[in-house]
N, C-alpha and C positions, 0 to 999 in steps of 0.2 A: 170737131174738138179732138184734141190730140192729148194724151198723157205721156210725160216720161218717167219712168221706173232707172233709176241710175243705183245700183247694185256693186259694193266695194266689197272686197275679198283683203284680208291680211294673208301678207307672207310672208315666212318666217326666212330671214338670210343664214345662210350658212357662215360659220369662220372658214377667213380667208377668202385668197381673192383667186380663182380658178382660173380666172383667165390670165394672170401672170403666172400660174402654175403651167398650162398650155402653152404659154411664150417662154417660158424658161425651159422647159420640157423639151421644147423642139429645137431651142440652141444649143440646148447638152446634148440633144440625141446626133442633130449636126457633128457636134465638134467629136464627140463620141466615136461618131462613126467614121469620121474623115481618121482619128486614130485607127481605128480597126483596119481601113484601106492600107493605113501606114506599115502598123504591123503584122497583120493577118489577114489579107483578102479575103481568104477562104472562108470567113468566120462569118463576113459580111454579104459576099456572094454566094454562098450555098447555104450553112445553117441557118442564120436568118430566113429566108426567102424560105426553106424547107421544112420551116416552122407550120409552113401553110401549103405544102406541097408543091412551091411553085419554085423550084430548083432541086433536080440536077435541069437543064446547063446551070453552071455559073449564073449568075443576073446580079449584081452590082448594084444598078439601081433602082429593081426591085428590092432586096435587101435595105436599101437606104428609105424607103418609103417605107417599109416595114418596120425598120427600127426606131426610124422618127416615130413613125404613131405611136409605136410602143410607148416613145419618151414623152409625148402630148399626154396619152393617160396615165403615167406615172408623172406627169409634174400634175395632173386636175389632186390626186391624190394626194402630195406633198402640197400642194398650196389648200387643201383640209386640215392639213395636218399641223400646218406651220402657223395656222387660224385657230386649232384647237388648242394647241399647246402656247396661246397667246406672251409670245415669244420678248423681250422688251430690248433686243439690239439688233441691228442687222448681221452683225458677227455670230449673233446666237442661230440667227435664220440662214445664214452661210454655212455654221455649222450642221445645222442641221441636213443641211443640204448632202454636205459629204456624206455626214451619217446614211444620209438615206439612198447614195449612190451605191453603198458598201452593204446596205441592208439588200436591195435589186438583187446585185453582187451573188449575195450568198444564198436568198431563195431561189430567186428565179433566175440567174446564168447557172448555179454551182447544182443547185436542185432541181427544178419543174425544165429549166432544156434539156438534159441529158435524157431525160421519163420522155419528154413530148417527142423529141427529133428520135428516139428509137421506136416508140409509138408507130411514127408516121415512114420509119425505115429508110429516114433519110441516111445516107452516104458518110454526113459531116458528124455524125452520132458521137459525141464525146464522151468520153467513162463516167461513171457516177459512183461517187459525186466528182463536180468538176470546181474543185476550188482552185482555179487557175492563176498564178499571179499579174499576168498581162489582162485580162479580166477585171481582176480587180482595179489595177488601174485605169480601165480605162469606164468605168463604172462611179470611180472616186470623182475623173474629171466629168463626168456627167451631172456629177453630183453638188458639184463647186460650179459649174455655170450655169445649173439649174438656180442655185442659190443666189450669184450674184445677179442673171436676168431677173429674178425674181425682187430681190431687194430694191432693184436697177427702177423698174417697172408698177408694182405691186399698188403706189399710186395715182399712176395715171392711167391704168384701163380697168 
């Protein structure tokens, strides 16, 4: 004789939907970074990557694997945020999106890289603070096609 014991657990969901934050995240860090290629190599093949000491040489697309992740855990982030702040248009969660490209922006390109890449005595060390305006823009578009994959997306995964 056999007994079964079936044991349920509740769990609490989070606002928002993180995995259209990771799919937006990584097509803004894409399209982001294909800018960066455009206008600044250097930014993409050496700071990046020496973020983590794996440049000098140059690495491209080391840099683009770095940067994408980067944008994967900065959209899980933003799609918490765009869950918390239960948003009621998609225009609003668009907006949001820039905002939140231009917030990245100014912490962490214009502040926490300029400390980390001289930290780590990379080469590509920019002055601090670096509130640069090719930066910014290319931080804004990050942040608009985080928003629109995300609105794009957000209910079917």
């Amino acid at each position: 004789m056999s007994t079964t014991t079936e044991t349920t657990h509740e769990t609490e969901s989070l606002p928002g939907n993180w995995r259209a934050g990771v799919v937006g995240g990584i097509a803004g860090g894409i399209v982001m970074g294909a800018l960066m290629l455009a206008m600044n190599a250097a930014v993409i093949a050496v700071a990046i990557p020496s973020l983590y000491t794996l440049a000098p040489p140059p690495n491209p697309g080391v840099g683009m694997v770095v940067h994408v992740s980067h944008g994967a855990v900065l959209g899980v982030v933003f799609g918490g945020l765009a869950g918390a702040l239960d948003l009621d248009s998609d225009g609003k969660v668009v907006g949001l999106g820039v905002g939140w490209g231009v917030a990245t922006w100014a912490v962490f390109a214009a502040l926490v890289m300029p400390i980390w890449l001289s930290a780590v005595g990379s080469p590509a060390s920019p002055p601090f603070p670096n509130f640069a305006p090719p930066s910014l823009l290319w931080h804004v578009v990050y942040g608009l096609v985080l928003g629109v994959v995300y609105v794009a997306i957000e209910d079917t995964v």
